[in-house]
LUMKE-591461 format. One record per residue (C-alpha): x, y, z; residue number from 1. Coordinates in steps of 0.25 Angstrom, whole numbers. Last residue first. Layout:
<site east="X" north="Y" up="Z" seq="NUM"/>
...
//
This chain:
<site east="-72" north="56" up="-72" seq="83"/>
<site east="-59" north="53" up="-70" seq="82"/>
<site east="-56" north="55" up="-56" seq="81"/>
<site east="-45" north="62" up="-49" seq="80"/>
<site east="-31" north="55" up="-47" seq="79"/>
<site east="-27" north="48" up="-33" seq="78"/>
<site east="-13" north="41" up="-33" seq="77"/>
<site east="-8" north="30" up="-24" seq="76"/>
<site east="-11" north="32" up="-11" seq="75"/>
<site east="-3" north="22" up="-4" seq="74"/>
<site east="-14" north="14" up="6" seq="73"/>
<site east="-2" north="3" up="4" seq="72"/>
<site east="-13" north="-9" up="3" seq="71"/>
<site east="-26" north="-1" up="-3" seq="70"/>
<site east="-17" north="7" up="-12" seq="69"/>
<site east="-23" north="21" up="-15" seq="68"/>
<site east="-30" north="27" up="-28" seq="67"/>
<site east="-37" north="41" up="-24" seq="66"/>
<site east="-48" north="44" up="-36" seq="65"/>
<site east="-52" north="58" up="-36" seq="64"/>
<site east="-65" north="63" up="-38" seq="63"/>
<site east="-69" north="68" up="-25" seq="62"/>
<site east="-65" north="53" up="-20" seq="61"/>
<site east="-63" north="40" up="-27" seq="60"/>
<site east="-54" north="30" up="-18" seq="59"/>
<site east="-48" north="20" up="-24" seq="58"/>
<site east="-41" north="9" up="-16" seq="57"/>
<site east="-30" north="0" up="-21" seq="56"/>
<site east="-25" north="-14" up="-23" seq="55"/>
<site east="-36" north="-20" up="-31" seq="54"/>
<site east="-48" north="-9" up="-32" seq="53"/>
<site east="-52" north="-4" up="-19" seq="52"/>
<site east="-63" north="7" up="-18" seq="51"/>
<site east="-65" north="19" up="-10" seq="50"/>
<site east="-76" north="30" up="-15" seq="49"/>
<site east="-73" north="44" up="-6" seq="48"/>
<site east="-86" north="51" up="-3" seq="47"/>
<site east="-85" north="50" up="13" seq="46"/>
<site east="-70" north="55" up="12" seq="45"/>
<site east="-60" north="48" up="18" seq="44"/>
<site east="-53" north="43" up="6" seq="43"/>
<site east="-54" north="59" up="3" seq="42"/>
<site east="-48" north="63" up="15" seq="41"/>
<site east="-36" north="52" up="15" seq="40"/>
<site east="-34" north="57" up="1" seq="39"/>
<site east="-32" north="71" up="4" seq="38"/>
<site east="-22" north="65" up="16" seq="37"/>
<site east="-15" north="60" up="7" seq="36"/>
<site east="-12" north="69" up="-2" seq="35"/>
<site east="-8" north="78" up="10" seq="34"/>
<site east="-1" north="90" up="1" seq="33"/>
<site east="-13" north="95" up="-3" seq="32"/>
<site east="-16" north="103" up="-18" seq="31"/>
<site east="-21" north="91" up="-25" seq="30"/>
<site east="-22" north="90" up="-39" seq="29"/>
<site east="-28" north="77" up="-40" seq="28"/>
<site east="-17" north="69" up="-48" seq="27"/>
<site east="-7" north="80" up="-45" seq="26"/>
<site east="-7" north="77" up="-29" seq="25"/>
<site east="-11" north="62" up="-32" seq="24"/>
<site east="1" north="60" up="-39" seq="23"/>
<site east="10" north="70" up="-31" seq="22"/>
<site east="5" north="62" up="-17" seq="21"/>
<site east="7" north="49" up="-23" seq="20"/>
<site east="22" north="53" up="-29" seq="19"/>
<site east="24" north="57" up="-12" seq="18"/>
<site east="18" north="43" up="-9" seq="17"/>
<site east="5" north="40" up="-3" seq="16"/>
<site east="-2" north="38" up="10" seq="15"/>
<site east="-14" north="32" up="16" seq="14"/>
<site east="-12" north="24" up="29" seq="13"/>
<site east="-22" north="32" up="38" seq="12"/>
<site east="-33" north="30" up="28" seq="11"/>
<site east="-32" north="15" up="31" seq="10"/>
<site east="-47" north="15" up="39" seq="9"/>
<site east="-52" north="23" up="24" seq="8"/>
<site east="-45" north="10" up="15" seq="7"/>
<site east="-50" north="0" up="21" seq="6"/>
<site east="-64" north="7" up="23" seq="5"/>
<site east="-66" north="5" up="8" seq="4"/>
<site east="-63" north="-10" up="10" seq="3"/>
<site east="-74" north="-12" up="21" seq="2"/>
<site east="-84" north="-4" up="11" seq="1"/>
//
């Protein structure tokens, strides 16, 4: 549980790049212009299912998956889940 909460006390330095935000934007189709701070809410939510895998952190949320870097804290993409 200590390394989920890594991830939730860095929430702050969550970002992405503009080519992350069109991915995740068209991946999820998302009408907001904040991707991140959509992704900050659903890190943050109580159902939200954090896991570390290698170099990244996976957060399985609403069904979506949010894939971000657990060094950079980049947002790399975020898709919805294949059920």
């Amino acid at each position: 549980m200590t390394e989920n909460n890594e991830l939730l006390k860095n929430l702050d330095k969550l970002h992405t790049t503009e080519l992350g935000v069109m991915r995740i934007k068209r991946n999820l189709s998302l009408d907001t212009d904040d991707v991140v701070e959509w992704c900050k809410f659903k890190i943050s939510s109580g159902n939200a299912v954090i896991t570390r895998n290698g170099k990244n952190w996976y957060v399985n949320v609403d069904g979506c998956i949010i894939t971000v870097n657990a060094y950079s804290y980049t947002i790399i993409t975020a898709h919805k889940e294949k059920r």
